[in-house]
Predicted model as a PDB file, atoms N, CA, C, CB and O in Angstrom, pLDDT in the B-factor column:
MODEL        1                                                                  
ATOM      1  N   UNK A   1       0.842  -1.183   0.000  1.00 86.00           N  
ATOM      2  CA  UNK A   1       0.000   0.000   0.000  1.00 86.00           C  
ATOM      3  C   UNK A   1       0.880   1.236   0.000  1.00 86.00           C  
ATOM      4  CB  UNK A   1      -0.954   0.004   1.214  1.00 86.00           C  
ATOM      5  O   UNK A   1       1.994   1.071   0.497  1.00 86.00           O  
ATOM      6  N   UNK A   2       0.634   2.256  -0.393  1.00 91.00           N  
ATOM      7  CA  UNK A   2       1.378   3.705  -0.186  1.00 91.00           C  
ATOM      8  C   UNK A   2       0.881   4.383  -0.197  1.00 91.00           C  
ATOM      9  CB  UNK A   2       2.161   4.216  -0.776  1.00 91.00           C  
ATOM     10  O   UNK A   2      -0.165   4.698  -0.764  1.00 91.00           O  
ATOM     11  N   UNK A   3       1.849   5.021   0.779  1.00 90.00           N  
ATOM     12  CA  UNK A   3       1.415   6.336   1.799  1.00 90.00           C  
ATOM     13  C   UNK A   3       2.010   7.091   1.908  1.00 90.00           C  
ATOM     14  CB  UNK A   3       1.212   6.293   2.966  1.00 90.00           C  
ATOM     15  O   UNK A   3       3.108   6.883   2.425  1.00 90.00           O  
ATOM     16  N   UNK A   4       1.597   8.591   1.433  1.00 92.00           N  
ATOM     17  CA  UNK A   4       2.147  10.102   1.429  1.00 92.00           C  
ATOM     18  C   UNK A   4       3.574   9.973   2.876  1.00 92.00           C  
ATOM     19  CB  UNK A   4       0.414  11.497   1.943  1.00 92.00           C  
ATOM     20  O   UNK A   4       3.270   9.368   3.904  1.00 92.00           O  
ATOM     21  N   UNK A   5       4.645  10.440   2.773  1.00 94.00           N  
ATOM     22  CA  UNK A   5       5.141  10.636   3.824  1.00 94.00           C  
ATOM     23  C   UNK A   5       4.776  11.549   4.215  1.00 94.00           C  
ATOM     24  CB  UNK A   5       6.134  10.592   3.904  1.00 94.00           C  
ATOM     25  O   UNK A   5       5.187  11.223   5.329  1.00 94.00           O  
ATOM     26  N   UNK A   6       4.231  12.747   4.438  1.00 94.00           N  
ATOM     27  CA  UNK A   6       3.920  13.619   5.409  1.00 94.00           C  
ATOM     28  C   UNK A   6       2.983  12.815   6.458  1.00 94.00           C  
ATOM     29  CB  UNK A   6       3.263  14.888   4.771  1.00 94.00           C  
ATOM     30  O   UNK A   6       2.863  13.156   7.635  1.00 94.00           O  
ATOM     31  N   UNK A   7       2.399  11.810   5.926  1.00 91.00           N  
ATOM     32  CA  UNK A   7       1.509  10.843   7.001  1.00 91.00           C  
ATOM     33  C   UNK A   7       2.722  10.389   8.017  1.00 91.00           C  
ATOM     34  CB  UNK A   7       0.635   9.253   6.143  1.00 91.00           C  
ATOM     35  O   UNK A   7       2.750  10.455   9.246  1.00 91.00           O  
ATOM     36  N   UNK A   8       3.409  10.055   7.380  1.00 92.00           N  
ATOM     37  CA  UNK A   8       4.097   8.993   8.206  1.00 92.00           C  
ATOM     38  C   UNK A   8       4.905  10.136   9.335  1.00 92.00           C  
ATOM     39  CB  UNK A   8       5.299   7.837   7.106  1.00 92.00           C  
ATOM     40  O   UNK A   8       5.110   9.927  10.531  1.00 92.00           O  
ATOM     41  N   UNK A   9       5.231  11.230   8.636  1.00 93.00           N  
ATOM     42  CA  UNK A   9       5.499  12.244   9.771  1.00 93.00           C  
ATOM     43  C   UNK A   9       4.876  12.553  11.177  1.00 93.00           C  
ATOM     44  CB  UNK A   9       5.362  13.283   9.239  1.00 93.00           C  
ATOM     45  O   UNK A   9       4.846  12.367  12.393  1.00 93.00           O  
ATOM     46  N   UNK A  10       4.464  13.093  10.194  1.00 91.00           N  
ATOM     47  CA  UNK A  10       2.581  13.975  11.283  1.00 91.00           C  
ATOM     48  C   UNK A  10       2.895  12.840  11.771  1.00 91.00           C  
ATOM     49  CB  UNK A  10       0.372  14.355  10.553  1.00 91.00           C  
ATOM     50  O   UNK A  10       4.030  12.967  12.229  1.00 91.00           O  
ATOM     51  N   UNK A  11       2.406  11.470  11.980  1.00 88.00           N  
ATOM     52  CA  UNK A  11       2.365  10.116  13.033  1.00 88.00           C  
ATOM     53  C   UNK A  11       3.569  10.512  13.773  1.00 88.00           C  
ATOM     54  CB  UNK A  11       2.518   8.377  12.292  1.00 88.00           C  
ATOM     55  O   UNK A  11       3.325  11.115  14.818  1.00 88.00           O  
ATOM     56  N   UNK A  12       4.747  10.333  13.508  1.00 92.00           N  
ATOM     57  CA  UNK A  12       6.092  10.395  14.019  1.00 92.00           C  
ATOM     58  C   UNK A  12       5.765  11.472  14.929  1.00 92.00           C  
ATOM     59  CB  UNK A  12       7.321  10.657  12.960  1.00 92.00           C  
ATOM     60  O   UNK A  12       5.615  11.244  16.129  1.00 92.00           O  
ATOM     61  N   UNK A  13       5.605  13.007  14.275  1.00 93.00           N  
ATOM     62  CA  UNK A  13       5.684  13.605  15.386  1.00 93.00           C  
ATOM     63  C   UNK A  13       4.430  13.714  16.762  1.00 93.00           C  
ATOM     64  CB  UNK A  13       5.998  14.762  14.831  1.00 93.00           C  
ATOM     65  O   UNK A  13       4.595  14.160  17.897  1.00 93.00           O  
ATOM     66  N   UNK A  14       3.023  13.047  16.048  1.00 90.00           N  
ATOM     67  CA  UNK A  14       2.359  13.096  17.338  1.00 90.00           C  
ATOM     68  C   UNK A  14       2.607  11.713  18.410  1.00 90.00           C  
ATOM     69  CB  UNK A  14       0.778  13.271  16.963  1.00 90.00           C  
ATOM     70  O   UNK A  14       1.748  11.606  19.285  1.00 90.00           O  
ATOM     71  N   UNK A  15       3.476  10.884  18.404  1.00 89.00           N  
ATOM     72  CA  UNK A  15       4.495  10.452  19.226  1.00 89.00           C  
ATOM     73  C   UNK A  15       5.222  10.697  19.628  1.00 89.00           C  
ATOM     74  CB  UNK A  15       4.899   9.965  19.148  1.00 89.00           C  
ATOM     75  O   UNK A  15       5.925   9.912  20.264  1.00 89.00           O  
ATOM     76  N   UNK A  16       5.504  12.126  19.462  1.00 93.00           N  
ATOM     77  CA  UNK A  16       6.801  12.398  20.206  1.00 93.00           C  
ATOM     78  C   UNK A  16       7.852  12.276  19.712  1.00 93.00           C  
ATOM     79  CB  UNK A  16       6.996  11.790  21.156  1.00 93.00           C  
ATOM     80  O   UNK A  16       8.766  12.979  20.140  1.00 93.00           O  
ATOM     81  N   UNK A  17       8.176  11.043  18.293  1.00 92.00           N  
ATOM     82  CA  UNK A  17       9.494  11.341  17.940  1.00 92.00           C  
ATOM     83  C   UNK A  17       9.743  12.023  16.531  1.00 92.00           C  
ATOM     84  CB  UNK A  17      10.213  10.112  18.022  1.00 92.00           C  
ATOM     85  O   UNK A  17       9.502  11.718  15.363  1.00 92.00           O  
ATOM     86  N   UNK A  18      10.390  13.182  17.245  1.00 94.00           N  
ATOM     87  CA  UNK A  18      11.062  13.961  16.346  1.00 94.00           C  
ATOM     88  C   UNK A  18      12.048  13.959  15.691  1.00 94.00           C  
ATOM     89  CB  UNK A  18      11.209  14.666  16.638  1.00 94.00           C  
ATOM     90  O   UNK A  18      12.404  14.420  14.607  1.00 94.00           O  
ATOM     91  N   UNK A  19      12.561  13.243  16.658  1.00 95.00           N  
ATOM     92  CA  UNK A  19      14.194  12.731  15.690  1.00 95.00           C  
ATOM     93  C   UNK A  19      13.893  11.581  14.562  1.00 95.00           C  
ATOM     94  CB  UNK A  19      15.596  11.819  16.934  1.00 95.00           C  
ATOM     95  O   UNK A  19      14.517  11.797  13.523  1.00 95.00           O  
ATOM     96  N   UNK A  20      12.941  10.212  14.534  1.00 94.00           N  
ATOM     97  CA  UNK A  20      12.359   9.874  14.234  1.00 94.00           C  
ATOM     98  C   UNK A  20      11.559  10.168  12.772  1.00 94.00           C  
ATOM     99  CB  UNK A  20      12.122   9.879  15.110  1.00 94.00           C  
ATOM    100  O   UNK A  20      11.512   9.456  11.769  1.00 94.00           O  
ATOM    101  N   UNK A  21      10.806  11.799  13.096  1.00 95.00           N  
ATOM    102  CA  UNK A  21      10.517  12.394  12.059  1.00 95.00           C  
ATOM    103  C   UNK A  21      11.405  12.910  11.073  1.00 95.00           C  
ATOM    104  CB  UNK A  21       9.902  13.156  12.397  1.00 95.00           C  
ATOM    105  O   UNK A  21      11.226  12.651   9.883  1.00 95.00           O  
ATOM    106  N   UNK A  22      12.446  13.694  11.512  1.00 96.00           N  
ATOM    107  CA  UNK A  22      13.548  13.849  10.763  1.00 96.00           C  
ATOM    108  C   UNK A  22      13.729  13.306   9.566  1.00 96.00           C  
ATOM    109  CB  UNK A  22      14.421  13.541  11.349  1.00 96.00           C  
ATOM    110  O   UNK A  22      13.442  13.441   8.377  1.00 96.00           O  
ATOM    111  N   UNK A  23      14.582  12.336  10.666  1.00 95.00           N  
ATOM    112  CA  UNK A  23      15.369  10.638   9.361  1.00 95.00           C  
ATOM    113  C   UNK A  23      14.154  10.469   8.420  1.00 95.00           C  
ATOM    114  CB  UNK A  23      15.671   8.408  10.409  1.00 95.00           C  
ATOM    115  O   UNK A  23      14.471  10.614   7.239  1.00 95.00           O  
ATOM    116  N   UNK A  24      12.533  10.135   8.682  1.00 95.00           N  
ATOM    117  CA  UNK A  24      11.584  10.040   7.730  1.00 95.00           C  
ATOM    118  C   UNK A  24      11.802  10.723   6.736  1.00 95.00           C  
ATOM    119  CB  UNK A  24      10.493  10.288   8.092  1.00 95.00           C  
ATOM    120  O   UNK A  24      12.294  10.415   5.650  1.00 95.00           O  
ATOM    121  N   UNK A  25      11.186  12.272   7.369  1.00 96.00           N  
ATOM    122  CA  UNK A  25      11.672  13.314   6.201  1.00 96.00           C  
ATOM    123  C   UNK A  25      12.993  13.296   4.902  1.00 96.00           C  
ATOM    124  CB  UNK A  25      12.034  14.447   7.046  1.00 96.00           C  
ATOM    125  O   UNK A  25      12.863  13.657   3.733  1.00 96.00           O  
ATOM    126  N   UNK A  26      14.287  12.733   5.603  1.00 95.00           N  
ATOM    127  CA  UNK A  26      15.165  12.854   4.766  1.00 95.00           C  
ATOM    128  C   UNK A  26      15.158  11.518   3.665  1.00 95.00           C  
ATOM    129  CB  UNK A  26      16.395  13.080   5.570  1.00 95.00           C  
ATOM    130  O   UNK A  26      15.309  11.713   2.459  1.00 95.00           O  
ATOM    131  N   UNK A  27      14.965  10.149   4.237  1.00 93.00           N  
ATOM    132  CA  UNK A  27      14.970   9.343   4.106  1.00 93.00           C  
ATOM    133  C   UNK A  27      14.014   8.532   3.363  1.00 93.00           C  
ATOM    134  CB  UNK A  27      15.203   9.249   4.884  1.00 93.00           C  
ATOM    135  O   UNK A  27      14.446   7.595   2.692  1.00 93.00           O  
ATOM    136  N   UNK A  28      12.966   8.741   3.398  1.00 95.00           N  
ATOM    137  CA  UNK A  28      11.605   8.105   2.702  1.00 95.00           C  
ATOM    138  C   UNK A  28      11.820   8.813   1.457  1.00 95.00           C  
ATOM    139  CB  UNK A  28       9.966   8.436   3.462  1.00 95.00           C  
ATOM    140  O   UNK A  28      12.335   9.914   1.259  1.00 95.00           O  
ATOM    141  N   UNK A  29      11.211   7.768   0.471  1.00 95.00           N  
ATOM    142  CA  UNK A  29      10.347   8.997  -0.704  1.00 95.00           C  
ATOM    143  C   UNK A  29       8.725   9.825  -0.708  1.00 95.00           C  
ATOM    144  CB  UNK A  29      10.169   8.139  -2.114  1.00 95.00           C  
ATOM    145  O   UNK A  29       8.303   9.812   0.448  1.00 95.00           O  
ATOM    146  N   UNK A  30       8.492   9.988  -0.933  1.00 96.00           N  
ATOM    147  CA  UNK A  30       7.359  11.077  -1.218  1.00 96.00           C  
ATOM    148  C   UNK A  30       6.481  10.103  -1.035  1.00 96.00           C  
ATOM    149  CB  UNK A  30       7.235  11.955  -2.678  1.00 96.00           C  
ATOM    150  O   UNK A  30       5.605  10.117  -0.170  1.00 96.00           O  
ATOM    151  N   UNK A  31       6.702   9.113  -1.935  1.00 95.00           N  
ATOM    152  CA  UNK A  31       5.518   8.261  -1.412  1.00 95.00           C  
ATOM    153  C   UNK A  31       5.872   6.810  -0.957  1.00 95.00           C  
ATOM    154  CB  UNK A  31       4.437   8.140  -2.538  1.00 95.00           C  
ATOM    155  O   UNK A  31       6.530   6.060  -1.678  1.00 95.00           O  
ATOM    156  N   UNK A  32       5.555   6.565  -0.120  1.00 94.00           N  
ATOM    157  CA  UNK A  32       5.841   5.428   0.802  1.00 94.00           C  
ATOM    158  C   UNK A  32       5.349   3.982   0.423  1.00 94.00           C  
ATOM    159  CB  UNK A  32       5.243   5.766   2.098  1.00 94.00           C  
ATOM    160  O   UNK A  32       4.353   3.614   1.046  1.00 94.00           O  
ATOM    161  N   UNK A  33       5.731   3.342  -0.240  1.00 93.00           N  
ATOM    162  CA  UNK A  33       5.799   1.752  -0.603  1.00 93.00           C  
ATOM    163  C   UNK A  33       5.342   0.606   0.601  1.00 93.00           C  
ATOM    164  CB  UNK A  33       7.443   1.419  -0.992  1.00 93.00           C  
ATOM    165  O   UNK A  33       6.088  -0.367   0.710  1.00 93.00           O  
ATOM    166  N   UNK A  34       4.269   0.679   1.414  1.00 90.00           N  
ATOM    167  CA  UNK A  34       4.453  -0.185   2.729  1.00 90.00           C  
ATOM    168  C   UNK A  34       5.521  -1.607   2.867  1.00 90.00           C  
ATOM    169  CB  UNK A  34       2.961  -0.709   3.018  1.00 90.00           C  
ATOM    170  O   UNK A  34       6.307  -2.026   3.716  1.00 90.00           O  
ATOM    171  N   UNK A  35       4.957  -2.128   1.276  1.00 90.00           N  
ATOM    172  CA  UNK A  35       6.277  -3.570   1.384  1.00 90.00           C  
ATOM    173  C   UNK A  35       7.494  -3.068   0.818  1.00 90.00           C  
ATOM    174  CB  UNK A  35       5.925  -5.172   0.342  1.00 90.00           C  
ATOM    175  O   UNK A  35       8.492  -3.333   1.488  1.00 90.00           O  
ATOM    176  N   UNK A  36       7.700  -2.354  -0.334  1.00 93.00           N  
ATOM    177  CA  UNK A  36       9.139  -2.027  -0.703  1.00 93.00           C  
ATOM    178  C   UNK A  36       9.895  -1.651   0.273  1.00 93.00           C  
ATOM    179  CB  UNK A  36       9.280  -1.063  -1.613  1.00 93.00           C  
ATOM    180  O   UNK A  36      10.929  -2.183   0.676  1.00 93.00           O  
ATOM    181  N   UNK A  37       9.198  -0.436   0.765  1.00 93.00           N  
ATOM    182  CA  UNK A  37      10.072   0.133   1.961  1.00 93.00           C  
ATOM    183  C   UNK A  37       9.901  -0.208   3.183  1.00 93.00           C  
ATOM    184  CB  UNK A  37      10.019   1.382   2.095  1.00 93.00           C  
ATOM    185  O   UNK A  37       9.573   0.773   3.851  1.00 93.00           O  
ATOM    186  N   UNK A  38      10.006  -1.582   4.051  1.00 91.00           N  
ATOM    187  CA  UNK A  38       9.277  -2.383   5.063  1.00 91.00           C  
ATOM    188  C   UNK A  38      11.047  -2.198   5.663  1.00 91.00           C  
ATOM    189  CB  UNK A  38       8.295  -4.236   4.567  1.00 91.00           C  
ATOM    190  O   UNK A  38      11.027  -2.085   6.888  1.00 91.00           O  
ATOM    191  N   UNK A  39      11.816  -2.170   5.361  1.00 92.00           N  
ATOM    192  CA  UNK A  39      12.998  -2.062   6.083  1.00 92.00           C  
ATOM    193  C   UNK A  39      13.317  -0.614   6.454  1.00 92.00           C  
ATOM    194  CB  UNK A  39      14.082  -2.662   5.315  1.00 92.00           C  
ATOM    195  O   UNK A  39      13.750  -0.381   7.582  1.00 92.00           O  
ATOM    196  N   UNK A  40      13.120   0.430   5.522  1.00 92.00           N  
ATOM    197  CA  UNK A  40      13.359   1.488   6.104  1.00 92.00           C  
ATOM    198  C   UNK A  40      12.344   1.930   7.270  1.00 92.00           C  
ATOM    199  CB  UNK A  40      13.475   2.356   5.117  1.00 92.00           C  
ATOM    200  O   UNK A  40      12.879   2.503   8.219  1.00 92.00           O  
ATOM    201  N   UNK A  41      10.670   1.703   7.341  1.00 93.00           N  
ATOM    202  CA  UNK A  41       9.716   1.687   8.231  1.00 93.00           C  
ATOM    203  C   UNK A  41      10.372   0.919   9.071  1.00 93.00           C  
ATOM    204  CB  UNK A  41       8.431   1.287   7.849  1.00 93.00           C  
ATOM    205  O   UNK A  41      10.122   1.446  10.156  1.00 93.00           O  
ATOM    206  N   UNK A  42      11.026   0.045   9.265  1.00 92.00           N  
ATOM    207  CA  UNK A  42      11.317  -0.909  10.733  1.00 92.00           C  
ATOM    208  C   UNK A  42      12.203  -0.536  11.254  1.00 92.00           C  
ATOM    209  CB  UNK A  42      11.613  -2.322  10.728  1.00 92.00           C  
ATOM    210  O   UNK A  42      12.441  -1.120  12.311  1.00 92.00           O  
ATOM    211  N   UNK A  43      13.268   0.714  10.810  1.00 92.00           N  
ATOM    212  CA  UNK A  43      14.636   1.089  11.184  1.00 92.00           C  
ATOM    213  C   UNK A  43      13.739   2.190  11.977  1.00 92.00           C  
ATOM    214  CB  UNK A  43      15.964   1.534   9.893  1.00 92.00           C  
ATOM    215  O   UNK A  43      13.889   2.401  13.181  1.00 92.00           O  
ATOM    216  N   UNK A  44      12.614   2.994  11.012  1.00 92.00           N  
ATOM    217  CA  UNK A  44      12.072   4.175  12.051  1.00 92.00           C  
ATOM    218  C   UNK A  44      11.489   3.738  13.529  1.00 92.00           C  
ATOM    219  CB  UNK A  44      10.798   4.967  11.303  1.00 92.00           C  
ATOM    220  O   UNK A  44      11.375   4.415  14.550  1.00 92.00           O  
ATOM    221  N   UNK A  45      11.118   2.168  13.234  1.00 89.00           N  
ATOM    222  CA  UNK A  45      10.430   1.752  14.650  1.00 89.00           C  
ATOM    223  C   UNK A  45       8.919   1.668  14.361  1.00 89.00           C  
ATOM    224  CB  UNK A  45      10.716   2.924  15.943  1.00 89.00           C  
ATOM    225  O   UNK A  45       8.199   1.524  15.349  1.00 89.00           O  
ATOM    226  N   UNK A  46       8.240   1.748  12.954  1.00 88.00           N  
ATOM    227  CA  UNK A  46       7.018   1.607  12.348  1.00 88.00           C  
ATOM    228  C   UNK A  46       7.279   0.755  11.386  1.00 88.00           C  
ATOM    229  CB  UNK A  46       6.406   2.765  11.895  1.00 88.00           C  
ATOM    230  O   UNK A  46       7.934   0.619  10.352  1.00 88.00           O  
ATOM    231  N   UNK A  47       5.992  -0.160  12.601  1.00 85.00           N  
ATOM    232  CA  UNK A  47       5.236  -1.219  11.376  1.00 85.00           C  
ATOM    233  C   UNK A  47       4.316  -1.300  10.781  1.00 85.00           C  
ATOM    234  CB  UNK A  47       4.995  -2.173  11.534  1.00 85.00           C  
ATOM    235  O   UNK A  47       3.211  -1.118  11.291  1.00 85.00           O  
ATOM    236  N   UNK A  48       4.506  -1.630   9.381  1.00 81.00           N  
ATOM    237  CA  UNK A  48       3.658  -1.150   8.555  1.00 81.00           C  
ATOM    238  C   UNK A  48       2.039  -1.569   8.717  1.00 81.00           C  
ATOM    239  CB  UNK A  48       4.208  -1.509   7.339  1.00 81.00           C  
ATOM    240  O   UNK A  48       1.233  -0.798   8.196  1.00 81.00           O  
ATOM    241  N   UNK A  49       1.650  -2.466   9.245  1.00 81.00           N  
ATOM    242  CA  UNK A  49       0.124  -2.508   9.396  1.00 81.00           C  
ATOM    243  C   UNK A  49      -0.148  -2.233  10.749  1.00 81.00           C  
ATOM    244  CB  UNK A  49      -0.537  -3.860   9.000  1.00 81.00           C  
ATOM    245  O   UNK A  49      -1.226  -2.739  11.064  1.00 81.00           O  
ATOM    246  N   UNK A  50       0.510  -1.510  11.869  1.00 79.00           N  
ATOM    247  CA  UNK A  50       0.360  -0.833  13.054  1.00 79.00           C  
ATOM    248  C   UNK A  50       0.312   0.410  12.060  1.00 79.00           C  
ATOM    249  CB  UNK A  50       1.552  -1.000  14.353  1.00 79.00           C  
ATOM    250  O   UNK A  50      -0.853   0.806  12.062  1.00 79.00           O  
ATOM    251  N   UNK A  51       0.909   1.008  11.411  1.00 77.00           N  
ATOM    252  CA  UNK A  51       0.974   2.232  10.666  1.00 77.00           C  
ATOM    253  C   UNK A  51      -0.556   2.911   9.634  1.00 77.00           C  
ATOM    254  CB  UNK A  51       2.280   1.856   9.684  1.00 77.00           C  
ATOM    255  O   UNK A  51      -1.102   4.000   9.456  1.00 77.00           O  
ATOM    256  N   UNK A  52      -0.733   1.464   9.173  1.00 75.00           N  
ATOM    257  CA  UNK A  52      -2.503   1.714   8.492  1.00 75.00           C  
ATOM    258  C   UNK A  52      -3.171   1.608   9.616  1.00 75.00           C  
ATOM    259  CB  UNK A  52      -3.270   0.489   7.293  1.00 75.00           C  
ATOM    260  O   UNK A  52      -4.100   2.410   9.722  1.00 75.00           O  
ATOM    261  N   UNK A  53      -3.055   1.100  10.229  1.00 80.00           N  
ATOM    262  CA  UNK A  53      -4.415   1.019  11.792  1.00 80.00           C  
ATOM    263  C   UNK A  53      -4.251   2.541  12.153  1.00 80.00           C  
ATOM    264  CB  UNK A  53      -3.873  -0.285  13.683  1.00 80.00           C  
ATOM    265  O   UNK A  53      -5.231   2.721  12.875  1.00 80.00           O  
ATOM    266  N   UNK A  54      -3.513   3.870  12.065  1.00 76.00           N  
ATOM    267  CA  UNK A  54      -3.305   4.554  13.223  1.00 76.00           C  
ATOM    268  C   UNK A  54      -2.840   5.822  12.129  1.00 76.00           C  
ATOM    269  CB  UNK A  54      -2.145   3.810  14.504  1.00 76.00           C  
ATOM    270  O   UNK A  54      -2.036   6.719  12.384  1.00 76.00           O  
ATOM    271  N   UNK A  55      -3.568   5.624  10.885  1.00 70.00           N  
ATOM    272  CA  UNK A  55      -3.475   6.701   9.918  1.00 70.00           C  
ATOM    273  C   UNK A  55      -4.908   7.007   9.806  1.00 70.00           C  
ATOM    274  CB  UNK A  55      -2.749   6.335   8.514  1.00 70.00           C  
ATOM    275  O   UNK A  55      -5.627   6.015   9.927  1.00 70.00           O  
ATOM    276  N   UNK A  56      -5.430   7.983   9.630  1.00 64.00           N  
ATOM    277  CA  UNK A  56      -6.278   8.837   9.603  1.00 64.00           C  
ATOM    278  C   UNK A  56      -7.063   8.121   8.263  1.00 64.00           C  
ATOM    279  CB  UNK A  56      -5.656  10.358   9.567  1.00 64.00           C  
ATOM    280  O   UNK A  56      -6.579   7.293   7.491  1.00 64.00           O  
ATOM    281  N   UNK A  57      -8.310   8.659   8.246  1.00 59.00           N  
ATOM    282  CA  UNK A  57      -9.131   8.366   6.868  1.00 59.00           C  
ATOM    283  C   UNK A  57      -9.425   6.522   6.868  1.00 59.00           C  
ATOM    284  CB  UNK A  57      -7.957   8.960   5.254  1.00 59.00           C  
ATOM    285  O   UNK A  57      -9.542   5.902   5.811  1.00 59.00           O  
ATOM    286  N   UNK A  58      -9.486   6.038   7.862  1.00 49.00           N  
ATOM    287  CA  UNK A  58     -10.421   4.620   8.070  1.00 49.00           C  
ATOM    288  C   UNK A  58      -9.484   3.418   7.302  1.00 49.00           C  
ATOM    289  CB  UNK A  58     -12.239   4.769   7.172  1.00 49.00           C  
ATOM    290  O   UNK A  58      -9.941   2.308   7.031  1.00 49.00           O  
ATOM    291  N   UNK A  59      -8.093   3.845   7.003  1.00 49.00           N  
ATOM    292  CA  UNK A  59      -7.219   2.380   6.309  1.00 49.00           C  
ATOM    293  C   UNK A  59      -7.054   1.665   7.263  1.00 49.00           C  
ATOM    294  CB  UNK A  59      -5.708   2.487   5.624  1.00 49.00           C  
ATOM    295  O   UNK A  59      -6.329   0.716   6.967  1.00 49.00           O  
ATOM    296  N   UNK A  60      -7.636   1.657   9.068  1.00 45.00           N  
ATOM    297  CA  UNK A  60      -7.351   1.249   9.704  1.00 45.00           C  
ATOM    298  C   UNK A  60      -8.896  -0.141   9.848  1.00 45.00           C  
ATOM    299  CB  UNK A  60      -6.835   2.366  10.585  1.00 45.00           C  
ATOM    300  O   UNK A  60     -10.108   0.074   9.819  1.00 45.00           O  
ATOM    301  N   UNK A  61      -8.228  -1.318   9.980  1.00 43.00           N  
ATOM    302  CA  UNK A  61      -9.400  -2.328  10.161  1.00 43.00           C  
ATOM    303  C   UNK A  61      -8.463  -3.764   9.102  1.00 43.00           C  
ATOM    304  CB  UNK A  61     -11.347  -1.501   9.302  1.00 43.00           C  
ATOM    305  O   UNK A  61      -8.837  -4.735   8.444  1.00 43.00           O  
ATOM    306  N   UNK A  62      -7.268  -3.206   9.425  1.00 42.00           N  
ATOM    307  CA  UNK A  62      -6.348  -4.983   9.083  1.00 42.00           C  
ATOM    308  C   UNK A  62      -5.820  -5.234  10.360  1.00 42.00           C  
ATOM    309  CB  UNK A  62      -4.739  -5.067   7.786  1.00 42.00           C  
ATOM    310  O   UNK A  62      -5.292  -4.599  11.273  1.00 42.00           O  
ATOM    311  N   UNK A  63      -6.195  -6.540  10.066  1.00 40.00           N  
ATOM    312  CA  UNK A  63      -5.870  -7.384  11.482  1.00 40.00           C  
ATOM    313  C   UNK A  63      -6.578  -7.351  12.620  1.00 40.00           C  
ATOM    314  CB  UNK A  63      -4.715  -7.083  12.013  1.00 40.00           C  
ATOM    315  O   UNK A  63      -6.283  -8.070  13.574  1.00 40.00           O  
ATOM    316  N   UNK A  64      -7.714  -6.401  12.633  1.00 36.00           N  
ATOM    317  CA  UNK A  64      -8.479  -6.541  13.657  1.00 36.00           C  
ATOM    318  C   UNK A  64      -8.388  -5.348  14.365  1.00 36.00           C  
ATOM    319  CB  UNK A  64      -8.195  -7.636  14.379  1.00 36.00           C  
ATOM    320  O   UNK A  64      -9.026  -5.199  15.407  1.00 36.00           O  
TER     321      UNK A  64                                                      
ENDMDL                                                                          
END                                                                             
């Protein structure tokens, strides 16, 4: 699935991590690959279907 990185930000920073957000910012592309980029999401400490559960706009409802 893919997802705008400013999502994945905004998430980052309403957790608290900013540093976190950063590396995203520099590091991701624009648009976020959930399986391509499943290693760079796991280095930030986000997993990718904790990440659709807890994004805005209802992608949340995998896995229960």
């Amino acid at each position: 699935m893919n997802i705008d990185k400013s999502q994945i930000i905004e998430l980052l920073k309403s957790q608290g991590n900013s540093d976190k957000a950063d590396q995203a910012e520099s590091e991701l592309p624009d648009t976020v690959d959930t399986e391509q980029h499943a290693g760079l999401l796991a280095k930030l400490g986000i997993d990718p279907q904790d990440l659709l559960g807890k994004l805005p706009g209802g992608l949340g409802g995998f896995g229960g």
